[in-house]
N, C-alpha and C positions, 0 to 999 in steps of 0.2 A: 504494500500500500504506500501510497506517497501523501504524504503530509504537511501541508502550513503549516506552522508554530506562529503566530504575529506576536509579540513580545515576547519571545522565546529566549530572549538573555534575560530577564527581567525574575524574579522567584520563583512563584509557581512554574511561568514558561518555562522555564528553565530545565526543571524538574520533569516535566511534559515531554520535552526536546527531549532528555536524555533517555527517560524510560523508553518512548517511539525507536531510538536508535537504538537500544537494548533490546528491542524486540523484534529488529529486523529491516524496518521499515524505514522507507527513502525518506527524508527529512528534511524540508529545507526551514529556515529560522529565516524571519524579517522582524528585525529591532530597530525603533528612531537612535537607539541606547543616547538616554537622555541618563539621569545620575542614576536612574535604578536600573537601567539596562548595564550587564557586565559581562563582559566576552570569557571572561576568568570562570564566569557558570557554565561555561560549554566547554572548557578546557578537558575532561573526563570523554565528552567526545567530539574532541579535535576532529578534523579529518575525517570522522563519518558520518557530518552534515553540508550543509548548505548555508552560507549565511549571506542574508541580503541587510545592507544595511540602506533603511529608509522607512517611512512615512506613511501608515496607514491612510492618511489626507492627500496620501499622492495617490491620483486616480490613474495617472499615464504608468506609473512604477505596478501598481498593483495589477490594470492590463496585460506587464509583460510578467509578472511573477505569477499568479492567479491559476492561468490553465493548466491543465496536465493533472492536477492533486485531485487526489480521491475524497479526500478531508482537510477543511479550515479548522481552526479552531484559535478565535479569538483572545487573547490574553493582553492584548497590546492599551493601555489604560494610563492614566495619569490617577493613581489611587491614594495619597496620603491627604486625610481630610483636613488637619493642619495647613497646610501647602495650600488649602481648596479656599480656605478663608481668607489669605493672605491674598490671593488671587485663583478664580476663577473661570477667566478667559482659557486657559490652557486645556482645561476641562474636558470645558463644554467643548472645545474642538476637538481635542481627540479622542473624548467618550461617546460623543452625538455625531460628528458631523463623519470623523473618522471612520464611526462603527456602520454607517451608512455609505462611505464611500468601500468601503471595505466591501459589503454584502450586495453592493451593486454589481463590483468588481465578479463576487461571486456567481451571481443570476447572469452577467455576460458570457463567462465560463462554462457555465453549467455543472457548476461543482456538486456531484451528488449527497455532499452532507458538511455542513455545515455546525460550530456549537460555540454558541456566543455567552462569555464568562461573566456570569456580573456576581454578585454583594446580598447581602444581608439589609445590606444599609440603606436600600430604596424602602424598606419599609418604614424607617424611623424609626421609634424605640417603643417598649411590649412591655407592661408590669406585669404579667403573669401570662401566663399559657404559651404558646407557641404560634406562630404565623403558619399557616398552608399557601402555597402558590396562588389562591385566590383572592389574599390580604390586598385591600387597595393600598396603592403606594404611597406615602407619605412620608420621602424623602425632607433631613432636615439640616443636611450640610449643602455646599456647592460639590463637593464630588458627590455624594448620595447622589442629587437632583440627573449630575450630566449619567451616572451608570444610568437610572431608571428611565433617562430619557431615551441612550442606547439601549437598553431593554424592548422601550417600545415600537424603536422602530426596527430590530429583528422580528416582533411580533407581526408588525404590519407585514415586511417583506415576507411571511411564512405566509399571510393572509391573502396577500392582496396577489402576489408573482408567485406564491406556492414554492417559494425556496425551501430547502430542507433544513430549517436551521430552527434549536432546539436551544433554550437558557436554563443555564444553571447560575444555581444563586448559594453564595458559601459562605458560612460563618470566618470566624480570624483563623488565617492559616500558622505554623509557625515548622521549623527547621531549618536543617542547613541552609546558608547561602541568603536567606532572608537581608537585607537593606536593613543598618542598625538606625534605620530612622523608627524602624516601630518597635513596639513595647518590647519584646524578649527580648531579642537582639541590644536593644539599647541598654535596655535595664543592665545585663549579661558585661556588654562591651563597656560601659560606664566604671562597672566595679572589677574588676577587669584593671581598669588603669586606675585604680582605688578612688574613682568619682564616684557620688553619689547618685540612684537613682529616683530620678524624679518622675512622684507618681502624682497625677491628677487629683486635686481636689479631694475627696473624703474616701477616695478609695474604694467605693461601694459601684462602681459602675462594672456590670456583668458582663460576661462574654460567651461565649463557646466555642471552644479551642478545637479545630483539626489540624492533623498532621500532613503536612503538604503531599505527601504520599500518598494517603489515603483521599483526597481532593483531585487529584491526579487517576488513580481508580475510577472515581464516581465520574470522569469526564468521559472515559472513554467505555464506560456501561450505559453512558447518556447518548454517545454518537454510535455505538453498537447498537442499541436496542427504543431510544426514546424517540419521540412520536415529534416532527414536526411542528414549531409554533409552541409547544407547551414548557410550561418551567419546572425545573427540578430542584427540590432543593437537598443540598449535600450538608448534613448536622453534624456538629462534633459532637464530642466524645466527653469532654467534660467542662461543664458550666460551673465558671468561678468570679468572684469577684476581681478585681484590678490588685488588691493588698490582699486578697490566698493567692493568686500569682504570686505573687510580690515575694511571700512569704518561703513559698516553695524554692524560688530561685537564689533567695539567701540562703537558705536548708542546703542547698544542696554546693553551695560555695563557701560553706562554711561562715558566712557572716550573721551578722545581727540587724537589727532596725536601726541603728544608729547612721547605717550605712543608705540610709533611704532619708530624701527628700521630698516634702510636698510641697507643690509648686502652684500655683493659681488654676483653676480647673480653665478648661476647653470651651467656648461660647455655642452653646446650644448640643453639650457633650450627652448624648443619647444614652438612659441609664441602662435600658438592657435590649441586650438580642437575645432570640430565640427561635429556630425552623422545626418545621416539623417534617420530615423527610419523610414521611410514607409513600409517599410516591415513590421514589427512588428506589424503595428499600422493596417494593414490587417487583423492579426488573432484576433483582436478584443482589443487589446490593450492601454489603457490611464492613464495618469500618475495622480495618485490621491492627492499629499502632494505637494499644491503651497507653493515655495519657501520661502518665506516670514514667515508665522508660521511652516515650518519645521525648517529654522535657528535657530528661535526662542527657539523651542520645544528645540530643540539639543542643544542649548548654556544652556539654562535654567537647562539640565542636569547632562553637567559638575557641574555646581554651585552648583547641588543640591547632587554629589556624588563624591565628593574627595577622598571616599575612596578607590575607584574604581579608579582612577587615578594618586594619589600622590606618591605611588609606583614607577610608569614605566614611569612618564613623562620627558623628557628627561632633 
């Protein structure tokens, strides 16, 4: 099979790229590699891809990359919601406008499958139960708003041109290779260099934690087996607050709380996510990497490769 990756240097893509090319399959990667794009995440497989470096908003690049693949699979994103508040222009063009030039590109090609990645975070935030694919969206950053936008207009394209293309939507991913702009990674790479980490506000804001691997899994039982137009959603494994993170990751580095700072919370900082993946978990789907030794694994990796990180951490 031959394969897109569109932000394929970037974490998850990355992670995508490299299992596809472990599994046999022709692979080509197209990255803007803006700071989270890193060529150092494909170094594992040098040589057994493809790498185009450019612009999901390039419609003429995408024409010439496009045909031939049997499978898209969209990853290419401007995601840190920090970043989205500060400025949002970036966004909205390459979560909206992008995701659309992308899947145009696709419907010209006639690319028989399609699977466009998006968030948790088009929903806004949940005080108890769990959201289904049906939750109306109610995005509440500038990046929430530009995925849910690209959201909608994969929908439309499956709708209106009957493209095969199918969304999934994922809780916080975290392992290897992760960008130390978000929370493990930083927290981790922070104390690390005996800085303190700083955690938001009172610390109670919820999450649910997968293992990039197993989000990786659910994409491709989504482009294997998932119906055209409809959303999938991929749940982790275990829902904690910001400071049981927090707590765990000093557990396991041997530090204390003293080593933790609180910092002014986040503007309009969403207290909890929550999916409810039955869906997915229909076409045969389970999450393999309990919580607990994937933290571990992933903490243990920073430690073990600064040089991969002491570059770009923030």
């Amino acid at each position: 099979m031959k394969v897109l990756v569109t932000g394929g240097a970037g974490f998850i893509g990355s992670h995508y790229a490299r299992a596809r090319v472990a599994a046999g399959d022709t692979v080509t990667v197209l990255d803007k590699l803006t700071y989270a794009g890193n060529l150092a995440n494909l170094e594992p497989v040098a040589g057994r891809h493809e790498f185009v470096h450019g612009d999901i908003c390039d419609a003429e690049l995408l024409a010439a990359v496009v045909p031939g693949h049997d499978l898209v699979v969209n990853f290419a994103a401007e995601t840190h919601v920090d970043r989205s508040i500060e400025g949002a222009e970036a966004f909205v063009r390459t979560n909206v406008l992008g995701t659309q030039t992308l899947l145009q590109a696709c419907l010209d090609a006639g690319v028989p499958r399609v699977v466009h990645v998006s968030t948790d975070e088009v929903y806004g935030e949940i005080e108890t139960g769990s959201w289904t694919e049906d939750a109306p969206l109610r995005p509440r950053s500038p990046y929430a708003a530009a995925k849910a936008g690209g959201d909608l207009i994969a929908r439309a394209y499956a709708i209106t041109h009957g493209l095969p293309v199918s969304i999934t939507r994922c809780g916080n991913n975290y392992g290897p290779y992760q960008h130390p702009e978000k929370l493990i990674p930083r927290f981790v790479t922070n104390l690390l260099r005996g800085r303190k980490a700083p955690l938001y506000g009172d610390g109670r804001n919820v999450r649910d934690w997968i293992h990039v691997t197993d989000h990786c899994r659910a994409i491709d039982i989504v482009a294997e087996r998932g119906e055209p137009g409809e959303v999938y959603h991929v749940a982790g494994t275990a829902e904690l607050t910001n400071a049981e993170l927090t707590g765990r990751i000093l557990e396991h580095l041997g530090l204390g709380w003293d080593m933790v700072e609180h910092v002014p919370d986040r503007k309009a900082h969403d207290r909890r996510y929550s999916l409810d993946d039955t869906r997915l978990r229909a076409l045969g789907y389970r999450p393999a990497v309990p919580f607990e030794r994937g933290l571990a694994e992933t903490i243990d990796w920073y430690v073990a490769n600064p040089g991969w990180w002491e570059a770009i951490a923030p």
